[in-house]
PAVEXRO-35698 format. One record per atom (N, C-alpha, C): x, z negated, y. Coordinates in pm, whole numbers, padded with zeros to 5 digits, always signed. Each point is the difference from the previous one (the first is absolute). Example, Ala and Ser with C-alpha at 12.3 -4.5 7.8 and 13.67 -1.06 7.14 Angstrom:
BEGIN
+01319-00780-00569/-00089+00000+00119/+00090+00000+00120/-00035+00072+00105/+00082-00006+00119/-00077-00073+00109/
***
This chain:
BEGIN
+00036-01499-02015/+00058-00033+00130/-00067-00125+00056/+00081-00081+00064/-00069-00113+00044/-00086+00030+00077/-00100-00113+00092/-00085+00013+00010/+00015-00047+00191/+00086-00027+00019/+00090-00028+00110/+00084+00143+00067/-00046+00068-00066/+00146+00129+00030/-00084+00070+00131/+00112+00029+00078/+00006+00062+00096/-00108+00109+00015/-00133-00015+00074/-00052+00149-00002/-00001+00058+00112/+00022+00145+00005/-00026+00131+00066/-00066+00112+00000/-00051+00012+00097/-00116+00088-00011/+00056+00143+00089/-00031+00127-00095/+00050+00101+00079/-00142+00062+00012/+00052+00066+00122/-00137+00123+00036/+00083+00156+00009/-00073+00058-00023/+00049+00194-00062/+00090-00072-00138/-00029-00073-00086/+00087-00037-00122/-00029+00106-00148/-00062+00109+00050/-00036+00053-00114/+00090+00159-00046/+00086-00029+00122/+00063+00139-00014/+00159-00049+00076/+00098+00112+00013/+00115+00008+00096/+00090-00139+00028/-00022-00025+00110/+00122-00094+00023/-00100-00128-00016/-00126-00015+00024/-00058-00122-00067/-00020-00036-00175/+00006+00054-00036/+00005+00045-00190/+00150-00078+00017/+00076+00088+00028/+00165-00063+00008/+00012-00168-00004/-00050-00031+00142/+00027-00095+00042/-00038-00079-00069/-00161+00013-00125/-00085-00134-00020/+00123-00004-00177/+00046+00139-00040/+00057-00003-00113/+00134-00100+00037/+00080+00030+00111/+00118-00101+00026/-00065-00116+00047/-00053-00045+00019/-00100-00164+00050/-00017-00083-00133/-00041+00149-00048/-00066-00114-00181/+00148-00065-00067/+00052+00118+00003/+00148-00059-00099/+00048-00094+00061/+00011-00041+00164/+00062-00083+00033/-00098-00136+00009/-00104+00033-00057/-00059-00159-00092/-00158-00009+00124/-00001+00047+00079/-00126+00044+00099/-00126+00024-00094/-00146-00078+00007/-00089+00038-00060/-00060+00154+00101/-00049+00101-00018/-00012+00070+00091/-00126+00085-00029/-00098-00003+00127/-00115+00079+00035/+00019+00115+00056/-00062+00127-00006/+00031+00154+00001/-00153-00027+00045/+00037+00039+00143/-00125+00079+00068/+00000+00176+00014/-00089+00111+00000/-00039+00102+00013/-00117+00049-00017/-00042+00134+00045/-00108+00031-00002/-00034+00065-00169/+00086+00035-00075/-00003+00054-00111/+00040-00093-00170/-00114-00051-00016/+00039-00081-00112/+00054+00037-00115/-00006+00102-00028/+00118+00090-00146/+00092-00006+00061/+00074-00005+00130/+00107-00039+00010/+00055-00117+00010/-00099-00078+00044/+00010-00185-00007/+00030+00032-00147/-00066-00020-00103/-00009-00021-00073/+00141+00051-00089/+00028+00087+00051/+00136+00063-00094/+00124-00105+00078/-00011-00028+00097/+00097-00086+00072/+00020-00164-00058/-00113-00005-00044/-00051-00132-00065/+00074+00002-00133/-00022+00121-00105/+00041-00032-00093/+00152+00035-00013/+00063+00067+00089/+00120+00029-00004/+00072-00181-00001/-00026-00033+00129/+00049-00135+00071/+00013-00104-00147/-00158-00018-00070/-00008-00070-00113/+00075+00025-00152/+00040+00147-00016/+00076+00034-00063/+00161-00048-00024/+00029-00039+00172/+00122+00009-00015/+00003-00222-00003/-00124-00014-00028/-00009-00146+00019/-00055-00065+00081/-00033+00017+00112/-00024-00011+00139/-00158-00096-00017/-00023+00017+00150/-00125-00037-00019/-00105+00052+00146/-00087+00107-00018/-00046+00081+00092/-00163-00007-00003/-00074+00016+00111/-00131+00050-00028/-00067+00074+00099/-00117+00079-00012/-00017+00147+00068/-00094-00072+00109/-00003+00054+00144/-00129-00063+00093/-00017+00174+00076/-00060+00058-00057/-00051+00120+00081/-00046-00023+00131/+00028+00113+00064/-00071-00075+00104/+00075+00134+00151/-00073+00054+00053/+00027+00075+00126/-00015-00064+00057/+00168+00012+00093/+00016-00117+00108/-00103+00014+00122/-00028+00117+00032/-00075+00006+00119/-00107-00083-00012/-00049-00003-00094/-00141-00060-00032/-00004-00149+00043/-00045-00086+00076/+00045-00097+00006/-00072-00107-00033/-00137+00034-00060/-00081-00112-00110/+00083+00024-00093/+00030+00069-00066/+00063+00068-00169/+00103-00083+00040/+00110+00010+00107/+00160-00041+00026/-00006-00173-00032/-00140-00051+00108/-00027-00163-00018/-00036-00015-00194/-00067+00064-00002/-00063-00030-00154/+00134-00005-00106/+00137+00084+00023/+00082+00019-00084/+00070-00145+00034/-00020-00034+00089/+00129-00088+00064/-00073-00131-00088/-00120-00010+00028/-00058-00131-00077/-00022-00011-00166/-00002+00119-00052/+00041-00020-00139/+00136-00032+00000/+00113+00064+00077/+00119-00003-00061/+00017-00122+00013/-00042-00109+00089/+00017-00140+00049/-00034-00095-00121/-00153+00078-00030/-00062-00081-00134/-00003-00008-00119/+00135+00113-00034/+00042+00036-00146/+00118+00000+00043/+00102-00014+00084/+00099-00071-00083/+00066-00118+00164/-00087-00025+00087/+00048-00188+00079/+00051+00033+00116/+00087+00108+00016/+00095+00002+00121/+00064+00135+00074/+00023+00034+00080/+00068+00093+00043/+00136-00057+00051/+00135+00078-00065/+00098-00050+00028/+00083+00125+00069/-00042+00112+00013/+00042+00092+00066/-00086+00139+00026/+00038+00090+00054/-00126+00099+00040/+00144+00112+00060/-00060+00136-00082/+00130+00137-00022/-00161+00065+00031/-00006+00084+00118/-00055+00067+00093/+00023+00133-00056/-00046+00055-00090/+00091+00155-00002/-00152+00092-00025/-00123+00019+00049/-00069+00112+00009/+00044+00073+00126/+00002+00101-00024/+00012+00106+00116/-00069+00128+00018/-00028+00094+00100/-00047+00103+00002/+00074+00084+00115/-00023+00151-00027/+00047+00057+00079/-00064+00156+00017/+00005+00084+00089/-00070+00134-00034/+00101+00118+00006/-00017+00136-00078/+00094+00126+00086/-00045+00056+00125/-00093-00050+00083/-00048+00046+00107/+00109-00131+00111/+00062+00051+00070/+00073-00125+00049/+00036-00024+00173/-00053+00175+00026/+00028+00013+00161/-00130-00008+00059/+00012-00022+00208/-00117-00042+00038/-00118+00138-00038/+00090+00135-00020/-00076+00099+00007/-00113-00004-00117/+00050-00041-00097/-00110-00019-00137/-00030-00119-00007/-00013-00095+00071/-00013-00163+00002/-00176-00001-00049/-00017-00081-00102/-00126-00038-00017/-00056-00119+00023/-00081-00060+00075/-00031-00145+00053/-00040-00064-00084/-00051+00053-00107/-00081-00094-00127/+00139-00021-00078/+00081+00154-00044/+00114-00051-00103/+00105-00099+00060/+00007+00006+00186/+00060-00093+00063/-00031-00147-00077/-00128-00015+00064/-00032-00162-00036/+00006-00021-00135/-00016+00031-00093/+00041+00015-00144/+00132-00049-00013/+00077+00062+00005/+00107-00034-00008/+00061-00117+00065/-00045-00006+00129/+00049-00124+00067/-00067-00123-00014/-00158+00006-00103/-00049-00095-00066/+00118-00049-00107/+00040+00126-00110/+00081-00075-00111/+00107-00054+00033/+00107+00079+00090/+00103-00029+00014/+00034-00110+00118/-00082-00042+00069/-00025-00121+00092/-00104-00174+00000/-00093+00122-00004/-00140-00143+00038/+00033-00067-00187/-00025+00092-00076/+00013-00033-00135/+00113-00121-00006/+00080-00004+00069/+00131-00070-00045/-00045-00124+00101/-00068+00033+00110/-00033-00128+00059/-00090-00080-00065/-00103+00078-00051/-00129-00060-00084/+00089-00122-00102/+00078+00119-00083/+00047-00113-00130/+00108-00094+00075/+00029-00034+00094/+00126-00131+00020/-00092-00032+00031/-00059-00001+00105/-00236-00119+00040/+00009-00024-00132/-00045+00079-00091/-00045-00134-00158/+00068-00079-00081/+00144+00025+00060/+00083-00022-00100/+00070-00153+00078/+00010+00004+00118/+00065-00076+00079/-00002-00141-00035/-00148-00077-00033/+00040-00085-00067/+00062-00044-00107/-00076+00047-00099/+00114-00025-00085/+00217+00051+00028/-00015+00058+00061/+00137+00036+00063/+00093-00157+00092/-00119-00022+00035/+00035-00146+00090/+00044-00087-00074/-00073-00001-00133/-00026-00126-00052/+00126+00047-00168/+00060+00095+00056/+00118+00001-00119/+00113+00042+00087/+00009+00013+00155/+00082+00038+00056/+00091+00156-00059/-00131+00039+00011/+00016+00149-00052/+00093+00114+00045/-00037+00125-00082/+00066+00144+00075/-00050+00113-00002/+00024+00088+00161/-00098+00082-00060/+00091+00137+00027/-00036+00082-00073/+00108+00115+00009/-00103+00095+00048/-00015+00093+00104/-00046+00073+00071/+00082+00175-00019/-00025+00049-00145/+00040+00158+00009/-00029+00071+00052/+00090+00046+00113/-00078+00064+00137/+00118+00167+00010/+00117+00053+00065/-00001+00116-00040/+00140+00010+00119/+00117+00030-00048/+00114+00059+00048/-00078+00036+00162/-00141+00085+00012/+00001+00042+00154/-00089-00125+00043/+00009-00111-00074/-00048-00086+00092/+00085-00052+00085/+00140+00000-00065/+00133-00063+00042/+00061+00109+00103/-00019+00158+00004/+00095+00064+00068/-00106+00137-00001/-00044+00080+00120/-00093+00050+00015/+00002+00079-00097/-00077+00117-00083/+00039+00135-00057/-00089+00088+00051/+00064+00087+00063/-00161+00097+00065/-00031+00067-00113/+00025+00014-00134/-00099+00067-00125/-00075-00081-00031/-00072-00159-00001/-00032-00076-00054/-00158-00032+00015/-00027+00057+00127/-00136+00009+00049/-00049-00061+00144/-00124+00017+00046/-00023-00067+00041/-00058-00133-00004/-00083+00004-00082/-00087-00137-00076/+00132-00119-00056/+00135+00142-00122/+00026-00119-00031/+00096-00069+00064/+00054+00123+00081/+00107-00091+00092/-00062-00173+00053/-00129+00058+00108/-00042-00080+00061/-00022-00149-00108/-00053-00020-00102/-00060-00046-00084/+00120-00072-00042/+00137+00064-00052/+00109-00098-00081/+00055-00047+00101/+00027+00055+00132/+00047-00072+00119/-00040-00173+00002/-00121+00064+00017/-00086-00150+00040/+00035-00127-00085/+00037+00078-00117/-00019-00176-00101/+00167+00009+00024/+00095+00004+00066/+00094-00016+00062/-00056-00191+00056/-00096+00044+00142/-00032-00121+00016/-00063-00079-00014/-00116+00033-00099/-00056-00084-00117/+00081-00107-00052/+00121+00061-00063/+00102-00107-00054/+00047-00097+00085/+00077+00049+00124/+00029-00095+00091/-00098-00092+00073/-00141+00046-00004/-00059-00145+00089/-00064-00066-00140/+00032+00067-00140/-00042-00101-00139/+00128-00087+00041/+00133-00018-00034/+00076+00010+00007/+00015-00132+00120/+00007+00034+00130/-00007-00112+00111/-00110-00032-00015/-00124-00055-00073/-00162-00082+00008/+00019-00099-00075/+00055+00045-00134/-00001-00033-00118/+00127-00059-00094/+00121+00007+00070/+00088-00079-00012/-00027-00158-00028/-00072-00078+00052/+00008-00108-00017/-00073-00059-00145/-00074+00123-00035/-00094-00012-00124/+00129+00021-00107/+00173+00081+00020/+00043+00008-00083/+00015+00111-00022/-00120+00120+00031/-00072+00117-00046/+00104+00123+00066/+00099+00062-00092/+00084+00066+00021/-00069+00197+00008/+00012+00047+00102/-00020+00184-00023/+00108+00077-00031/+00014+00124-00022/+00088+00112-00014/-00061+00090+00014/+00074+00117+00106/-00042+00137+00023/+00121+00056-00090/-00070+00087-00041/+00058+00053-00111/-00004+00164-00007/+00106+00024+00045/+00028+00192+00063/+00053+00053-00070/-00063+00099-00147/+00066+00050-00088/-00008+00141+00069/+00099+00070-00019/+00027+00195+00009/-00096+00024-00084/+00020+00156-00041/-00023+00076-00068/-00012-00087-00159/-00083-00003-00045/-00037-00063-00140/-00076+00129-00125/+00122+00025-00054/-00115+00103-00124/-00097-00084-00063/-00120+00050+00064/-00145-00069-00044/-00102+00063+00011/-00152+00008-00010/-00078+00075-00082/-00036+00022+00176/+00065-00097+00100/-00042+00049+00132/+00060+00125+00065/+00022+00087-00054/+00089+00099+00061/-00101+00074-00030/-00086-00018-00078/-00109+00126+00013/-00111+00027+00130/+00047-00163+00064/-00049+00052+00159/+00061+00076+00082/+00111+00029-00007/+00055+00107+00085/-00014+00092-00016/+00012+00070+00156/-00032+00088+00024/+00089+00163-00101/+00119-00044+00001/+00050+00064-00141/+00084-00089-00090/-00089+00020-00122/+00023-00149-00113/+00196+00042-00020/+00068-00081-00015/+00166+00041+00002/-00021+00027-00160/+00103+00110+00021/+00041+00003-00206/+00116-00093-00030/-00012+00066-00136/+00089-00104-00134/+00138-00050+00105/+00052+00128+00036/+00147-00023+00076/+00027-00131+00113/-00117+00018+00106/-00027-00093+00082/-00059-00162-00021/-00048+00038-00172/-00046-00120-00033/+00082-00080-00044/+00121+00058-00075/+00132-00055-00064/+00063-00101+00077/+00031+00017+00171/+00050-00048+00088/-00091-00142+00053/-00056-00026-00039/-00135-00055+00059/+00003-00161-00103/-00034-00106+00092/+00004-00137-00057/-00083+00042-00136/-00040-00063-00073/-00032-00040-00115/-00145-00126+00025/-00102-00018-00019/-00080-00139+00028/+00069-00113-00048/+00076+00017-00119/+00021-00117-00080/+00148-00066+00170/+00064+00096+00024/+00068-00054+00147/-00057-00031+00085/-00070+00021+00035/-00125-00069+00093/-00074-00164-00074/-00014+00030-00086/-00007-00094-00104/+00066-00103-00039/+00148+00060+00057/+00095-00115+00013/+00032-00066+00123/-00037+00047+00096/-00032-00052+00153/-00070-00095+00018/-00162+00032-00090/-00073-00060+00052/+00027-00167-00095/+00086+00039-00115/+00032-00179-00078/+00079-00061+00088/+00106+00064+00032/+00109-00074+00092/-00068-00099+00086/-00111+00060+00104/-00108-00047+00092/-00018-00121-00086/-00060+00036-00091/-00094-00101-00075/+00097-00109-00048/+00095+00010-00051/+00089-00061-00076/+00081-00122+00127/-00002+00054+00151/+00045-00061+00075/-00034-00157+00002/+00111-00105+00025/-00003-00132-00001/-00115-00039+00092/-00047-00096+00008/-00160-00020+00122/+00092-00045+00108/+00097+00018+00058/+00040+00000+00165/+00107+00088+00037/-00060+00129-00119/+00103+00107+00061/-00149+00105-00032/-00030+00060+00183/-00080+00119+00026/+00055+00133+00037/-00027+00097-00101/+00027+00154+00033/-00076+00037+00079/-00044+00036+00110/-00044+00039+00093/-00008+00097-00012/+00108+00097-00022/-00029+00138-00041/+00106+00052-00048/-00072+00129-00097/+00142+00053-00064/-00065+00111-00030/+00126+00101+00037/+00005+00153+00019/+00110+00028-00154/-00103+00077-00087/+00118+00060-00129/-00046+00210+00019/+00089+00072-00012/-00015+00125-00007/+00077+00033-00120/-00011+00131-00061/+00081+00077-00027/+00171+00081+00059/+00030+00018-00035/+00146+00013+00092/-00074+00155+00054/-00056+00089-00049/-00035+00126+00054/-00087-00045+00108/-00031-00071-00019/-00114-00045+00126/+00036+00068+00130/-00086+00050+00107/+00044+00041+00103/-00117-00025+00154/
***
Protein backbone atom coordinates (compact mmCIF):
# COMPACT_ATOMS: atom_id res chain seq x y z
CA UNK A 1 0.00 0.00 0.00
CA UNK A 2 1.30 3.31 -0.69
CA UNK A 3 2.82 5.20 1.58
CA UNK A 4 0.51 8.26 1.13
CA UNK A 5 -2.73 6.28 1.95
CA UNK A 6 -5.19 7.57 4.02
CA UNK A 7 -4.69 6.76 7.81
CA UNK A 8 -7.21 6.03 10.58
CA UNK A 9 -6.99 5.38 13.77
CA UNK A 10 -9.77 3.55 15.70
CA UNK A 11 -10.18 3.30 19.46
CA UNK A 12 -12.37 0.09 21.03
CA UNK A 13 -10.95 -1.43 17.41
CA UNK A 14 -10.44 -4.75 18.85
CA UNK A 15 -13.85 -6.06 19.02
CA UNK A 16 -17.75 -5.18 17.72
CA UNK A 17 -18.54 -2.34 15.67
CA UNK A 18 -14.84 -1.03 15.84
CA UNK A 19 -13.28 -4.51 14.45
CA UNK A 20 -16.10 -3.85 11.71
CA UNK A 21 -15.32 -0.59 10.92
CA UNK A 22 -11.26 -0.88 10.76
CA UNK A 23 -12.08 -4.31 8.47
CA UNK A 24 -14.41 -1.96 6.00
CA UNK A 25 -11.68 1.06 6.17
CA UNK A 26 -8.89 -1.38 5.11
CA UNK A 27 -10.65 -2.68 1.94
CA UNK A 28 -11.58 0.67 1.05
CA UNK A 29 -7.69 1.34 0.71
CA UNK A 30 -7.41 3.20 4.51
CA UNK A 31 -4.04 2.26 6.21
CA UNK A 32 -5.61 1.55 9.69
CA UNK A 33 -4.58 1.63 13.53
CA UNK A 34 -6.76 -0.52 16.10
CA UNK A 35 -6.63 0.92 19.44
CA UNK A 36 -7.83 -1.33 22.65
CA UNK A 37 -7.10 -2.44 25.82
CA UNK A 38 -6.64 -6.17 24.74
CA UNK A 39 -3.88 -7.00 22.35
CA UNK A 40 -4.96 -10.72 21.21
CA UNK A 41 -7.60 -8.93 19.96
CA UNK A 42 -5.61 -6.12 18.24
CA UNK A 43 -3.77 -8.53 17.04
CA UNK A 44 -6.43 -10.91 15.49
CA UNK A 45 -7.95 -7.67 13.93
CA UNK A 46 -4.59 -6.98 12.44
CA UNK A 47 -4.24 -10.13 10.82
CA UNK A 48 -7.67 -10.50 9.60
CA UNK A 49 -7.47 -6.76 7.86
CA UNK A 50 -3.88 -8.02 6.32
CA UNK A 51 -5.28 -11.16 5.14
CA UNK A 52 -7.75 -9.71 3.16
CA UNK A 53 -4.78 -7.33 1.82
CA UNK A 54 -5.17 -4.37 3.75
CA UNK A 55 -2.86 -2.68 5.71
CA UNK A 56 -3.36 -2.47 9.70
CA UNK A 57 -1.35 -2.14 12.93
CA UNK A 58 -2.14 -2.84 16.71
CA UNK A 59 -1.64 0.40 19.37
CA UNK A 60 -2.97 -1.06 22.70
CA UNK A 61 -3.76 1.17 24.77
CA UNK A 62 -6.82 2.00 27.56
CA UNK A 63 -8.35 5.02 26.61
CA UNK A 64 -8.79 6.29 30.04
CA UNK A 65 -5.26 6.25 30.62
CA UNK A 66 -4.09 9.33 29.32
CA UNK A 67 -0.10 9.03 29.33
CA UNK A 68 -0.73 5.43 27.55
CA UNK A 69 -3.63 7.40 25.13
CA UNK A 70 -0.65 10.37 24.38
CA UNK A 71 2.05 7.61 24.03
CA UNK A 72 -0.27 5.61 21.41
CA UNK A 73 -1.04 8.71 19.51
CA UNK A 74 2.80 9.46 19.07
CA UNK A 75 3.84 6.15 17.84
CA UNK A 76 0.95 6.00 15.54
CA UNK A 77 2.23 9.54 14.17
CA UNK A 78 5.84 8.04 14.02
CA UNK A 79 5.20 4.80 12.28
CA UNK A 80 3.12 5.60 9.81
CA UNK A 81 3.13 10.25 9.24
CA UNK A 82 -0.45 11.22 9.61
CA UNK A 83 -3.83 11.01 10.93
CA UNK A 84 -6.42 11.22 8.30
CA UNK A 85 -9.39 10.22 10.27
CA UNK A 86 -10.36 9.09 13.88
CA UNK A 87 -13.70 6.22 14.41
CA UNK A 88 -14.29 6.76 18.26
CA UNK A 89 -15.87 3.41 19.08
CA UNK A 90 -14.67 2.31 22.85
CA UNK A 91 -17.52 2.18 25.04
CA UNK A 92 -18.69 1.05 28.42
CA UNK A 93 -21.66 0.43 30.17
CA UNK A 94 -22.97 -1.37 33.51
CA UNK A 95 -26.29 -3.75 34.52
CA UNK A 96 -26.63 -1.62 37.52
CA UNK A 97 -28.39 1.40 35.72
CA UNK A 98 -30.95 3.11 38.21
CA UNK A 99 -30.25 5.97 40.80
CA UNK A 100 -31.18 3.22 43.39
CA UNK A 101 -27.99 0.98 42.62
CA UNK A 102 -25.94 3.92 41.16
CA UNK A 103 -22.25 3.48 41.90
CA UNK A 104 -20.04 6.75 41.89
CA UNK A 105 -16.82 5.03 41.03
CA UNK A 106 -18.64 2.70 38.19
CA UNK A 107 -20.34 6.21 37.35
CA UNK A 108 -17.06 7.96 36.59
CA UNK A 109 -15.73 4.94 34.83
CA UNK A 110 -17.85 4.88 32.48
CA UNK A 111 -18.23 8.44 31.81
CA UNK A 112 -14.31 8.46 31.65
CA UNK A 113 -14.58 5.88 28.53
CA UNK A 114 -17.49 6.87 26.96
CA UNK A 115 -16.82 10.78 27.18
CA UNK A 116 -13.51 12.38 28.53
CA UNK A 117 -11.82 9.37 26.53
CA UNK A 118 -13.25 10.67 23.28
CA UNK A 119 -12.29 14.19 24.25
CA UNK A 120 -8.72 13.13 25.20
CA UNK A 121 -8.25 11.40 21.65
CA UNK A 122 -9.69 14.44 19.23
CA UNK A 123 -6.89 16.87 21.82
CA UNK A 124 -4.17 14.47 20.19
CA UNK A 125 -5.37 13.96 17.19
CA UNK A 126 -6.51 17.47 16.15
CA UNK A 127 -3.55 18.40 14.57
CA UNK A 128 -2.84 16.29 12.44
CA UNK A 129 -6.75 16.43 11.63
CA UNK A 130 -6.12 20.19 10.70
CA UNK A 131 -3.44 19.58 8.69
CA UNK A 132 -5.34 16.82 6.37
CA UNK A 133 -8.66 18.46 6.85
CA UNK A 134 -9.80 15.50 8.52
CA UNK A 135 -12.84 13.30 10.05
CA UNK A 136 -13.84 12.28 12.96
CA UNK A 137 -16.57 9.81 13.57
CA UNK A 138 -17.74 9.90 17.19
CA UNK A 139 -19.71 6.23 18.00
CA UNK A 140 -21.88 7.40 20.52
CA UNK A 141 -25.47 5.45 20.99
CA UNK A 142 -29.22 5.64 19.55
CA UNK A 143 -29.96 7.16 23.46
CA UNK A 144 -27.64 9.73 22.78
CA UNK A 145 -29.94 10.85 19.96
CA UNK A 146 -33.44 10.04 21.70
CA UNK A 147 -33.65 9.41 25.49
CA UNK A 148 -34.02 5.48 26.54
CA UNK A 149 -34.87 5.16 30.18
CA UNK A 150 -33.18 1.39 30.06
CA UNK A 151 -29.87 2.79 29.09
CA UNK A 152 -28.57 4.12 32.36
CA UNK A 153 -27.62 6.66 34.12
CA UNK A 154 -23.86 7.17 33.42
CA UNK A 155 -24.54 6.11 29.92
CA UNK A 156 -27.30 8.10 29.02
CA UNK A 157 -25.61 11.12 30.52
CA UNK A 158 -22.18 10.27 28.88
CA UNK A 159 -23.51 9.51 24.98
CA UNK A 160 -25.72 12.59 25.32
CA UNK A 161 -22.85 14.77 25.81
CA UNK A 162 -20.71 13.87 22.79
CA UNK A 163 -23.98 14.97 21.02
CA UNK A 164 -22.22 18.37 21.73
CA UNK A 165 -18.80 17.50 21.56
CA UNK A 166 -19.47 17.11 17.83
CA UNK A 167 -21.20 20.29 17.33
CA UNK A 168 -18.76 22.80 19.00
CA UNK A 169 -15.81 20.24 17.04
CA UNK A 170 -17.84 20.88 14.25
CA UNK A 171 -18.50 24.99 14.59
CA UNK A 172 -14.39 25.55 15.98
CA UNK A 173 -12.99 23.59 13.50
CA UNK A 174 -14.60 24.07 10.29
CA UNK A 175 -12.20 26.35 8.98
CA UNK A 176 -9.33 23.74 9.55
CA UNK A 177 -11.64 21.65 7.04
CA UNK A 178 -11.97 19.17 10.07
CA UNK A 179 -15.33 17.46 9.52
CA UNK A 180 -17.37 15.40 12.88
CA UNK A 181 -20.20 12.83 12.91
CA UNK A 182 -22.41 11.73 15.72
CA UNK A 183 -23.12 8.59 14.99
CA UNK A 184 -26.48 6.90 16.72
CA UNK A 185 -26.54 3.25 16.10
CA UNK A 186 -29.76 1.07 17.88
CA UNK A 187 -29.48 -2.03 19.14
CA UNK A 188 -26.17 -3.66 17.61
CA UNK A 189 -25.62 -7.61 18.18
CA UNK A 190 -22.26 -7.19 19.88
CA UNK A 191 -20.23 -8.67 22.61
CA UNK A 192 -21.85 -5.36 24.41
CA UNK A 193 -25.02 -6.85 25.33
CA UNK A 194 -23.37 -8.67 27.97
CA UNK A 195 -23.71 -5.39 29.86
CA UNK A 196 -27.18 -5.58 30.24
CA UNK A 197 -28.97 -5.92 32.64
CA UNK A 198 -30.70 -9.00 30.82
CA UNK A 199 -28.24 -10.10 27.98
CA UNK A 200 -31.23 -10.47 24.90
CA UNK A 201 -31.27 -14.05 23.29
CA UNK A 202 -30.64 -15.56 19.86
CA UNK A 203 -34.36 -14.33 18.85
CA UNK A 204 -33.82 -10.67 19.84
CA UNK A 205 -30.42 -10.80 18.48
CA UNK A 206 -31.64 -11.79 14.91
CA UNK A 207 -33.53 -8.40 14.69
CA UNK A 208 -30.66 -6.35 15.69
CA UNK A 209 -28.07 -4.28 13.26
CA UNK A 210 -25.17 -6.33 12.51
CA UNK A 211 -21.48 -4.18 13.29
CA UNK A 212 -20.48 -4.75 9.82
CA UNK A 213 -23.93 -2.05 9.31
CA UNK A 214 -22.65 0.16 11.56
CA UNK A 215 -19.60 -0.38 9.71
CA UNK A 216 -21.18 0.79 6.83
CA UNK A 217 -22.22 4.11 8.37
CA UNK A 218 -19.28 4.82 9.66
CA UNK A 219 -17.45 4.54 5.62
CA UNK A 220 -20.18 6.55 4.16
CA UNK A 221 -18.93 9.33 6.92
CA UNK A 222 -15.58 8.64 5.89
CA UNK A 223 -16.01 8.24 2.26
CA UNK A 224 -17.84 11.75 2.28
CA UNK A 225 -16.48 14.46 -0.35
CA UNK A 226 -14.34 17.23 1.98
CA UNK A 227 -17.37 19.89 1.75
CA UNK A 228 -20.03 17.61 2.47
CA UNK A 229 -20.41 17.21 6.67
CA UNK A 230 -22.65 14.51 8.34
CA UNK A 231 -23.31 15.99 11.38
CA UNK A 232 -25.20 13.28 12.44
CA UNK A 233 -26.73 10.13 11.63
CA UNK A 234 -29.21 7.97 13.37
CA UNK A 235 -29.29 4.04 11.78
CA UNK A 236 -31.59 1.42 13.90
CA UNK A 237 -32.96 -1.75 13.32
CA UNK A 238 -36.59 -1.67 12.11
CA UNK A 239 -37.55 -3.54 15.62
CA UNK A 240 -36.02 -0.80 17.26
CA UNK A 241 -38.33 0.79 19.75
Amino acid sequence: MSDDARVLWITGGGTGMGRAAARTAAAAGWRVAVSGRRREALDAVVAEVRSDGGDAIALPVDVTDRRALAAAHAELVDRLGRIDGLVLAAGLNDPARRWADQDLARFTQIVDTNLTAVVAAVDLALPELRRAAGVVVVVSSYSGWQFSPGAGVAYSASKTALGSVVRTLNDQEAEHGVRACHLCPGDVDSDFLAMRPVVPDADARAVMLAPEDVAAAVQFVLDAPGHVRVDELVISPVSQR
